[in-house]
N, C-alpha and C positions, 0 to 999 in steps of 0.2 A: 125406534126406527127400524130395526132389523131383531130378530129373537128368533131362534130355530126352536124347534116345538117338542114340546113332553120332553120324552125319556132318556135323549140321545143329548148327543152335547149341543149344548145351551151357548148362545153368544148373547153379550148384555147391550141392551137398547145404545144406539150410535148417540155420544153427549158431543156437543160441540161450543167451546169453549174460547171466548173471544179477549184477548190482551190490547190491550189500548198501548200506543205509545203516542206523548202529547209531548210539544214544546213548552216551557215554563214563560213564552213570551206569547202566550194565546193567552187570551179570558179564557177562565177555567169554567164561569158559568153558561158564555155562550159555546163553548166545545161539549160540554154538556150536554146541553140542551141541541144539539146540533148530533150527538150520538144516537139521543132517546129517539129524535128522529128517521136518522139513517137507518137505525138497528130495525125498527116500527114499519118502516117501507118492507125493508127483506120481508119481513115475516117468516123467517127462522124462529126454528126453537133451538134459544142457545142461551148459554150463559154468560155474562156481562164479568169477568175477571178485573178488570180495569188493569193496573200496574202492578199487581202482587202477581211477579211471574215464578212462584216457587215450589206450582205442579205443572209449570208450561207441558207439554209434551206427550204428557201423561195421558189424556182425553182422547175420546177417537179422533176429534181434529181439531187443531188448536191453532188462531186463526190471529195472528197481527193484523190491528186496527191501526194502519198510518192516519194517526187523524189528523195532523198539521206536520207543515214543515217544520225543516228544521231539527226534526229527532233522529237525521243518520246517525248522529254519534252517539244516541241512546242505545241505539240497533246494536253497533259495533261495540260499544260497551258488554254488552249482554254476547254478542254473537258464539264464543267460545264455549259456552255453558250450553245455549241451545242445541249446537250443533251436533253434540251427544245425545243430545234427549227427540229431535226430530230427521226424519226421514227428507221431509223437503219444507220449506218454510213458505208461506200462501201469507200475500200482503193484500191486506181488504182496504180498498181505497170507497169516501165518496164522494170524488172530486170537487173541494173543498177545502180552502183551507191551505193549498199547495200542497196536499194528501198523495196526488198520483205524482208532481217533479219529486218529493221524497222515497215514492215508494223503487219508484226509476231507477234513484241514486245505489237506494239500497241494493236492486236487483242486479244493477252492474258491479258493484260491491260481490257480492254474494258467488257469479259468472268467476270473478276473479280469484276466489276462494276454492272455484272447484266443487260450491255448494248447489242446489238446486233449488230453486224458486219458482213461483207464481204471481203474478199481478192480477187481483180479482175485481175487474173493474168494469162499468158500462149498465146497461138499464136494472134497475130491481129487480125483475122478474127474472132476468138472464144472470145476475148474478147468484140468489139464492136458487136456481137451478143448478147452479155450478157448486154452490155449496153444501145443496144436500146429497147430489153424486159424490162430491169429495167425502163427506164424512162416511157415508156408506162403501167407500171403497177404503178410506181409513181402517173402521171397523174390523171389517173383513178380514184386512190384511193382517190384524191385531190378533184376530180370534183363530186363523191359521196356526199360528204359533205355538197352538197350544195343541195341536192336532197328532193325536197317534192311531196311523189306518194298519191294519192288519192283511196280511195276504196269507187267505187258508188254503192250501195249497199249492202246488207250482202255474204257472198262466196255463189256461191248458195249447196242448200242442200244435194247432190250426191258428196263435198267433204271433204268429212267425215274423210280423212288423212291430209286434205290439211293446218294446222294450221300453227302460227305463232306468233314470240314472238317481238312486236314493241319495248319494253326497251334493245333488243341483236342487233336490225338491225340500233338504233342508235347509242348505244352505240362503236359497232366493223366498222359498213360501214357510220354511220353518216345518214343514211334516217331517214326521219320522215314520220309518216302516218298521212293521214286525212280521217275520216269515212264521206261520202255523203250520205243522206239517197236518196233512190234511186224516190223520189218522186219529188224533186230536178227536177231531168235528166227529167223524163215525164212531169212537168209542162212545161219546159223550151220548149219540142218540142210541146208541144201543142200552147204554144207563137208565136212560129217559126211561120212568117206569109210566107203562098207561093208565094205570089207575091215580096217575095226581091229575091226570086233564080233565075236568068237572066242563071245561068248555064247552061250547056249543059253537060252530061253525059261523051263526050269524056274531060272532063276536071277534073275530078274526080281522075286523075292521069296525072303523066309527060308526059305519052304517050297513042297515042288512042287506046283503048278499041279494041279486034276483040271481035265483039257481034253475027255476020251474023246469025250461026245455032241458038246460044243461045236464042237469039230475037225472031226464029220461033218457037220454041221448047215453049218456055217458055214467053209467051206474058205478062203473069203478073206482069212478071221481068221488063219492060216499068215502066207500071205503077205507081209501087212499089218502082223507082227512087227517086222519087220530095221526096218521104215520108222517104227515107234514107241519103238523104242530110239533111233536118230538124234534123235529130240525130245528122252527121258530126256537122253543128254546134251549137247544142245545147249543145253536149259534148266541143269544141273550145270552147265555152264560160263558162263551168263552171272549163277548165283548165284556163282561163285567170282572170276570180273573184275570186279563191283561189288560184293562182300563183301555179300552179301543172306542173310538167315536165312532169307526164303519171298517168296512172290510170290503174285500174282492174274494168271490170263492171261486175256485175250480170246480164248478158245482156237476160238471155229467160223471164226474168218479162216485158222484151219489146212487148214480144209476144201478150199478152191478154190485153196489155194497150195503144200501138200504133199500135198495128196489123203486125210490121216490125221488122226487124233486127237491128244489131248494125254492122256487120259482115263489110259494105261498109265505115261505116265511122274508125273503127278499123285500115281495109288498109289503108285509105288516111289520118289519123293522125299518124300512125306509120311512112309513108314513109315522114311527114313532120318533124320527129327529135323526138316525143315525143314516149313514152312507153303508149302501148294501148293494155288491155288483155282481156282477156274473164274470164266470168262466177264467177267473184270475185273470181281467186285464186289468193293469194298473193304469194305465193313462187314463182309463174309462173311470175309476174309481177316485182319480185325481181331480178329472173335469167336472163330476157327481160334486166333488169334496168342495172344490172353489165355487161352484153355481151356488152350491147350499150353503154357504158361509157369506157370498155375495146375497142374495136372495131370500134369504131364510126359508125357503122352501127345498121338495124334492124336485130330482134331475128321471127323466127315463131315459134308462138306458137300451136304445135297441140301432139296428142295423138296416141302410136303405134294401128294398128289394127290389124297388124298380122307380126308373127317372123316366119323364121327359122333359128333355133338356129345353125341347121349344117352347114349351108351358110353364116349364120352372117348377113342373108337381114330381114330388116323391113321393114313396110309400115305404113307410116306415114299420117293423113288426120286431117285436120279440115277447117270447111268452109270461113275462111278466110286467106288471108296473104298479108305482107307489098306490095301497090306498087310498093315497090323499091328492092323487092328481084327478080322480076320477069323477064322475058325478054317479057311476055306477059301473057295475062289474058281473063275470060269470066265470063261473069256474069250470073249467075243460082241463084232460090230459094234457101234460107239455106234446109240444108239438111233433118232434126230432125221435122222443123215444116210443110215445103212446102210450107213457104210465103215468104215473103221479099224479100232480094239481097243477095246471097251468094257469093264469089269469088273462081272462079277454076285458079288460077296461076301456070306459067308453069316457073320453076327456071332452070338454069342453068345448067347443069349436072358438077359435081367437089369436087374438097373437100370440108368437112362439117365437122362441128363439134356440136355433142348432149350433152347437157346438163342443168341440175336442180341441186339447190341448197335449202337446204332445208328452211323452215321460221324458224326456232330459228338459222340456222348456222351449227348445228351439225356436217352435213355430205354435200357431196357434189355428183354426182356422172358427169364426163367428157368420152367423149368416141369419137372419129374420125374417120373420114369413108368418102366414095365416094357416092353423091348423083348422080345412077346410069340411074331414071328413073322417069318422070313424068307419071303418070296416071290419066284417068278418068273415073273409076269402077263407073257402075251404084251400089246404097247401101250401100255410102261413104259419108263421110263429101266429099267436094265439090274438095278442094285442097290436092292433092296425090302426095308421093313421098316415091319411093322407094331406102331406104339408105343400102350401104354394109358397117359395121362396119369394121375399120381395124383387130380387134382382134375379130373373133367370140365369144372364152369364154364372152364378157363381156354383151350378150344377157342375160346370165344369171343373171344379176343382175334384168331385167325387170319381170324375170317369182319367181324370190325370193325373193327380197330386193329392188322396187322402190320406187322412193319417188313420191308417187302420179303419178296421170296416165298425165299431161303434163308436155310435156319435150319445151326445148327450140331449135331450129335448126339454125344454125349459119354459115355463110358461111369462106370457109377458113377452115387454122388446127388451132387451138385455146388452142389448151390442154395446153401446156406451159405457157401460160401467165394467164388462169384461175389459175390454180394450183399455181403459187406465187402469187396472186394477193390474193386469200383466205387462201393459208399456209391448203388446204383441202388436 
């Protein structure tokens, strides 16, 4: 159900796992055959546990089947043991059997305990929609935990909103940070000898490069290659010596100290699975971290440049983005300095989904919309996109209440599952 791709950390397929609890004064073959049914309508892919509750928990979502009345005191029996091993407990009714007054009983039960619960109940179709959001926000949450992001260098100095609080982002999502002084990264590509990179340019992604105009336009962008793959992997190597899923770099101190960018190896680590952000912001790196563990894809990261509020259109630009969001790509100087490799990616036209979440947790802010149009505005960060918010009012959040100027762009509508997944 979910799998982040290649090289970068790996989260494993979302299993969802179903425990039965039955009364011993039901027919045991008509409850049976009354499950094979229920389960058959869903159409989930899940596993059939029945009452061997002895990995309950364990699963990205592990799902009590109230299948008849009468088994609140099977519930209660067990309850002290579960409540260790799960976050909130989801009772699957199929109204049958006295399945929803049991499951009621239990859930008032549960209210009183201080525990948290779910009644999964009402048409098939609507409840394995609810099921397979749940196990993917399961998931997620699972594979969070296991998350170590890196920050290579200090955020740089122009994000002056952009803080965050590392004892809230493990304690609630389980990351851990680790600070890299950014001295690290530039010995490393100074290391970098050029005669190991046997590369070629068109292999710097899945698919070949259209470079044609770019190459004539911009001959220094040739050049300026060999010296952006030394970054590619001098960052690959300082994620594999501190075991890092993705990082935030403070990447313009690359400017005056290797004379290039970071912008080329950003795309080609991002489209290898791991989270890879710019300019040391962590919120940005956080919001990349949870869409990609939500989603199993990449986030871009860039910053609006210009709204209209009555249209509900932004334009969206930063000089790079993933590989693997693109259908195609051109390589240009970054934008800001006029040296290096910057990446102009031309994505899909479709649904999208914006959003940032803050570094302590706070607030969040989600919003969905139709990426309507790629552009390439001379006077821009390099990669352009023009997004229609579904709801106009919610431009107004950018011109009154954002949380720092990047946002994360996401492909797909995503609002649903961000929103249980943070309870923002």
């Amino acid at each position: 159900m979910m799998m982040m791709n290649k090289k970068g950390y790996v989260g494993q397929p979302a299993d969802i796992a179903v425990y039965t609890l039955t009364s011993s004064l039901h027919d045991e073959v008509a409850v049976n055959e009354e499950t094979r049914r229920f389960l058959s309508e869903l159409a989930v892919d899940c596993r059939l546990m029945g009452d061997n509750y002895e990995d309950f928990g364990r699963h990205s979502l592990s799902l009590l089947y109230v299948r008849t009345g009468g088994t609140e005191g099977i519930f209660k029996q067990h309850f002290a043991t579960w409540r260790q091993l799960t976050r909130k407990f989801y009772l699957l009714t199929s109204g049958k059997s006295n399945s929803l007054a049991a499951s009621m009983e239990i859930l008032s039960f549960l209210r009183r305990q201080g525990a948290d619960g779910e009644i999964l109940h009402g048409p098939s179709d609507e409840v394995a929609k609810r099921i397979v959001l749940l196990a993917k926000v399961e998931q997620a949450r699972k594979s969070l935990r296991a998350v170590k992001l890196g920050i290579i260098g200090k955020p740089s100095d122009w994000l002056i909103s952009s803080s965050y609080d590392t004892g809230v982002l493990e304690s609630r999502l389980g990351i851990q940070l680790k600070e890299i002084d950014i001295s690290e990264l530039i010995g490393e590509v100074k290391r970098t000898e050029a005669s190991v990179f046997a590369e070629q340019p068109s292999t710097f992604a899945e698919q070949p490069s259209e470079l044609s105009e770019v190459h004539a336009t911009n001959p220094s962008v040739v050049q300026a290659l060999r010296g952006a793959l030394r970054i590619y992997h001098a960052l690959r190597k300082l994620l594999e010596d501190n075991h890092l899923q993705g990082f935030t770099l403070r990447c313009f101190d690359l400017l005056g100290t290797v004379h290039n960018t970071g912008c080329m190896a950003l795309a080609r680590l991002n489209s290898e699975g791991y989270v890879a952000g710019c300019e040391g912001d962590v919120p940005a790196m956080i919001s990349m971290m949870v869409a990609r563990a939500l989603t199993g894809v990449s986030g871009f990261q860039a910053n609006p440049a210009r709204i209209n509020p009555q249209a509900g259109e932004m334009l969206f630009a930063h000089c790079t983005i993933p590989f693997d969001m693109v259908r195609s790509y051109e390589l240009d100087t970054h934008f800001e300095s006029g040296i290096g490799v910057g990446i102009r990616g031309y994505m899909n036209e479709g649904p999208v989904t914006i959003f940032k979440l803050a570094g302590d947790l706070s607030r969040m802010f989600v919003a969905e919309g139709m990426l309507v149009e790629n552009r390439a505005e001379a006077g821009l960060c390099r990669t352009q996109q023009v997004i229609r918010l579904a709801d106009a009012e919610q431009t107004r959040y950018f011109l009154t209440n954002p949380i720092g100027n990047h946002h994360i762009i996401i492909p797909g509508h995503q609002a649903a599952a961000l929103h249980e997944l943070l309870g923002l």
